[in-house]
N, C-alpha and C positions, 0 to 999 in steps of 0.2 A: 085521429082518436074521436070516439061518438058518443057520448055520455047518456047514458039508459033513462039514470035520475036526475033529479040534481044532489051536488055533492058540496057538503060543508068546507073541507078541504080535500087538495088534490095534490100530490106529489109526484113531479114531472122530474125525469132521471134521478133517481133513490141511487143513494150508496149505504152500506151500512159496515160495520166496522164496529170495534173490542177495544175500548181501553179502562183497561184497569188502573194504574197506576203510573207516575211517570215523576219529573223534575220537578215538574209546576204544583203534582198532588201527590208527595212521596205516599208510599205503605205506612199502614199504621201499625203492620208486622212485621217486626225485621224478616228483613227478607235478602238476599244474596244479589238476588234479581234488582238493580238500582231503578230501572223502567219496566214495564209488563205492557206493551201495547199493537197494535197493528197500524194505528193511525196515531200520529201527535198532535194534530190541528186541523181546522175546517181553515181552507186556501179560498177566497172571493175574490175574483179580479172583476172591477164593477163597470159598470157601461162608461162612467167619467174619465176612466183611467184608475180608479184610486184601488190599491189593493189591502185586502185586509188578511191578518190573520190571527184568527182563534184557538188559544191552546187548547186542547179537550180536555172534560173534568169526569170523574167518574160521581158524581153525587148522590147525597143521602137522600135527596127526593128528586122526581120529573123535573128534569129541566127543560126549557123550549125556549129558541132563541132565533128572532126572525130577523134579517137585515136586510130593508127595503133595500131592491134596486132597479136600476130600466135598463133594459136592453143589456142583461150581462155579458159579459165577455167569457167567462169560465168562472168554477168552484171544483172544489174535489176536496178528498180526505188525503193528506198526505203523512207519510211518514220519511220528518226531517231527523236528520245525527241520526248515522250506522254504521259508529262506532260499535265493535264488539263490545268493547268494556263498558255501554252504556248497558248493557240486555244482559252479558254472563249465559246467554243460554245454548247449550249444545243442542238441546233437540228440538226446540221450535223455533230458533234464528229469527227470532223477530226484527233485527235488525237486516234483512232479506226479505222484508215483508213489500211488497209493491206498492205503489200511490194511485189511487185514480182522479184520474181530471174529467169534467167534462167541459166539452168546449161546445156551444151552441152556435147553431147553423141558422143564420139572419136573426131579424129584431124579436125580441120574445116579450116586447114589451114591459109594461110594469108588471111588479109583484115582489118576492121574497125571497132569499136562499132561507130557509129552515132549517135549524139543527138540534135534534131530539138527544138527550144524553140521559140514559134510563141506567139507574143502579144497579149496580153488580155484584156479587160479592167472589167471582170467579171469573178467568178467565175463558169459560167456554162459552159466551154468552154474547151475542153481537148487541149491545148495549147504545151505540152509536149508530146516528139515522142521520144522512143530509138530501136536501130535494130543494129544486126550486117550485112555489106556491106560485101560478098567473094572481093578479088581482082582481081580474073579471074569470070567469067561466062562462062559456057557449050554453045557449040554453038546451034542455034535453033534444038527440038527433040531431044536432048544430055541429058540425068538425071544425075541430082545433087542431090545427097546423103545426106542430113541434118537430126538429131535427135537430139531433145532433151529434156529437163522436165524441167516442171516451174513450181515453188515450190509457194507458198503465204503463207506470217507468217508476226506477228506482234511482232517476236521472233529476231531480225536484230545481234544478236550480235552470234547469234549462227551458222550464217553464217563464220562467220570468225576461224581461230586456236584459240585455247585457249593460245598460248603464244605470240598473237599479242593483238594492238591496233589500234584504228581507232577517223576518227572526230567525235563526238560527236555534236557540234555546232558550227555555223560561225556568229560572230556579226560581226555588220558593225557600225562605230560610225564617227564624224568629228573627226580628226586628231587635236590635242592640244597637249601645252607643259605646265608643273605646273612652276608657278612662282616661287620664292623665298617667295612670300604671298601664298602661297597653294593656288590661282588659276590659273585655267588652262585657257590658251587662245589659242584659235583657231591658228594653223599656216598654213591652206590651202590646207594641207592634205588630204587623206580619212585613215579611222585606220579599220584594221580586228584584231579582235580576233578570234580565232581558239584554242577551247577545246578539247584537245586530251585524251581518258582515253581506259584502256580495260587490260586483266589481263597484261601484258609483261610492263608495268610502275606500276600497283598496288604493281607488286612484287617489285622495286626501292627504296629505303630508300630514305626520301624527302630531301635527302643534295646531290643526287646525280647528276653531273654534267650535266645534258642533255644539247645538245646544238641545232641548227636547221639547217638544209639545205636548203635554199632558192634562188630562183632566178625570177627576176620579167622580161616580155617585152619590148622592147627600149622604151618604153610607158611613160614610171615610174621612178623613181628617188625612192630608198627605201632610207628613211631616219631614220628608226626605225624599228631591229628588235631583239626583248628583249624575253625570254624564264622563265617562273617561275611556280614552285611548286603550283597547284591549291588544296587546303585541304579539300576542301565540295564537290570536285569529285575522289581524290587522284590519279589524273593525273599531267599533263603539259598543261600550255597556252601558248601560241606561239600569241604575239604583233608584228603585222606589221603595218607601218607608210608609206608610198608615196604619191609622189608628183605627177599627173598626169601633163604631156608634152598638151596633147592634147584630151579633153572631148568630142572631137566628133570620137575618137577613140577605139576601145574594147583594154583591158589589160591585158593580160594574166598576172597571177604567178604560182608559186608551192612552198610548201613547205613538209618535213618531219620533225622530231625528231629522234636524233641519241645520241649515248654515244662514250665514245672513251672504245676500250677492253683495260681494266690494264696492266700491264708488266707481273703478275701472269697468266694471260689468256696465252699471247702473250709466254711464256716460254714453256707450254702446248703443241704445234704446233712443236718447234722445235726438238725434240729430234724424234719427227716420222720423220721429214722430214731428220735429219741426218742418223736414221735406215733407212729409205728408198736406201741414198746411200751406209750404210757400205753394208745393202742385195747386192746392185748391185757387188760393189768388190769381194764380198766372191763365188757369181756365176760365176764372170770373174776366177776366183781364180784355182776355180775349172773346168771349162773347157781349163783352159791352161794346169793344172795338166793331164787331159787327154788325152790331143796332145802332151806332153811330153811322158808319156807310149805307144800313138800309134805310136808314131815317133820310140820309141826306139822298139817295138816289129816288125817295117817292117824295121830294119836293120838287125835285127839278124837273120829274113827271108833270107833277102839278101847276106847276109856273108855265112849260111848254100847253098847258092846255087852259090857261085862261081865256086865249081866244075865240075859244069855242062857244058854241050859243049854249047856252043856260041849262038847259034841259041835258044837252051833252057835257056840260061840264061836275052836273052835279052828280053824274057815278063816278067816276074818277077821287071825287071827292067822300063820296061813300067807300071806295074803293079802297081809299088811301087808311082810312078812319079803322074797318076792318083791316087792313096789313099792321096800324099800327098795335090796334089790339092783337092780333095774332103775335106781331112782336115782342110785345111787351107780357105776352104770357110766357113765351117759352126761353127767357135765363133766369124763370123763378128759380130753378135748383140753383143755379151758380148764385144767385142774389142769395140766396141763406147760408150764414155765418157758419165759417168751417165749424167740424165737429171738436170739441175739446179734447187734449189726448189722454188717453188714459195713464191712469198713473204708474209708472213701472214697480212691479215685484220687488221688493227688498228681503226676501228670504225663498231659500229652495230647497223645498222637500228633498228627503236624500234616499226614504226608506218607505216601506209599506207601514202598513198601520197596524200596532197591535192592540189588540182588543177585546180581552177577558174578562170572565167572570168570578170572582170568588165565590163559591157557591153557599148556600145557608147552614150553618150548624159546621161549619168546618173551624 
């Protein structure tokens, strides 16, 4: 690629994609149709490993949403649950809609996945834009290097490892508290549910502690966030509850799902990391052994040549002086104090990242 001018921004592999409506931003018209969309989320699998995923928002104003990254691994628009009864629709089967991934061919360096979300009020309208942004551009007639392949499937989970998981779904519901009379009343709130499943909690026994990592925008006040065993998907649901500051503001959060690793895990770890240092002493060990036998075989050099006249005896003596500095330079590595070990993990990510926007005026 040759750039004529220069260019403010640049979107490298563009997707673009239609969502009107869906779990996360019901209709604000009854409508039959419970979702209306082609895509449900922007998918980021990041150079680190970490993966993210964003529900899409159909908003009252331009949205733009960039998330540094280096060297990506993939991004796409995909469309997760296709269930029928999530769509109702006979003739445009949006639940049959395809996903695209793009997977990038070698390092692409730093820069942005970008995600444009332009207001609709229809669904004929491709309203949704993702592209990855470099951080530098080639100056004008300078080529820039990009490859890569985009994949289409309606297969979404086979994009991922087999020992991760991912969102499955994001409801969005009014925020309520249950009375003492088991009802619930309204306290002002907005509430997400967020469905997390995929083999790496299948495998979990449903007693076991998962907890969440959450953090919300100065936006928000979290006043509720509760984590439980979901049995009809044999994952985790992850309940958030906040208070919005200010509705004519967008709200960022995130969340994951984590475990703490056992004491048995954490024992595992240590006995490498103490053979790590007994190996270091035993190499110091032995190269100090060393410079004692060559220490002692250039004296008994030296003592065999005292007889010698003066003049002959005084390189030997230079001689010996240079071996010992030559010596004594090379177990500086062994002579410096093993490395401290690092301290082992006491909790393990279990899932991707979810990470939404509430958009402003909603």
């Amino acid at each position: 690629m040759f750039l004529r001018d220069k260019v403010a921004k640049l979107g490298i592999a563009p997707l673009t994609s239609m969502y009107l409506f869906g779990a996360n931003q019901p209709s604000k018209v009854l409508n039959y149709r419970r979702e209306l969309h082609d895509s449900s989320g922007l998918s980021i699998h990041a150079g680190n490993g970490e993966w993210i995923w964003r529900p899409l928002n159909n908003p009252k104003h331009l949205a733009v949403s960039n998330f540094s990254i280096e060297n990506p691994r993939g991004f796409g628009l995909l469309q997760r649950g296709r269930d029928f009864s999530h769509y109702e629709d006979l003739d445009d089967r949006y639940d049959k809609r395809p996903s695209a991934w793009i997977e990038p061919k070698g390092d692409w360096g730093k820069g942005s996945v970008d995600l444009v979300e332009i207001p609709t009020a229809d669904e004929t309208n491709d309203n949704i834009v993702a592209f990855w942004s470099p951080e530098k551009l080639p100056e004008p007639g300078q080529p820039l290097d990009v490859a890569y392949r985009m994949h289409w499937t309606i297969d979404e989970a086979a994009l991922h490892a087999p020992d991760s998981a991912w969102v499955q779904q994001t409801l969005r519901s009014t925020g309520d508290v249950k009375q003492s009379n088991l009802i619930r009343q309204p306290d002002g709130s907005v509430a997400y549910l967020v469905d997390f499943e995929g083999p790496s909690l299948l495998a979990l026994p449903a007693d076991t502690e998962v907890r969440s990592q959450v953090s919300v925008g100065e936006n928000a006040e979290l006043v509720e966030n509760s984590v439980r065993y979901n049995p009809e998907t044999k994952g985790w649901r992850l309940t958030l509850r906040m208070k919005i500051k200010d509705p004519g503001k967008s709200t960022e959060m995130r969340a994951a799902l984590v475990k703490n690793i056992v004491t048995a895990d954490l024992a595992k770890t240590v006995p490498a990391s103490n053979s790590s240092v007994a190996k270091a002493d035993k190499v110091a060990a032995r190269q100090q052994e060393k410079m004692d036998k060559e220490a002692k075989e250039a004296k008994e050099t030296k003592d065999a040549k005292q007889a010698e006249a003066k003049q002959a005896e005084a390189k030997p003596v230079a001689n010996s002086k240079d071996q010992d500095n030559k010596d004594a330079k090379q177990p500086a590595a062994a002579d410096a104090a093993p490395a401290t070990p690092e301290s082992a993990p006491t909790e393990e990510v279990l899932t991707e990242t979810w990470s939404y926007q509430l958009p402003a005026d909603e």
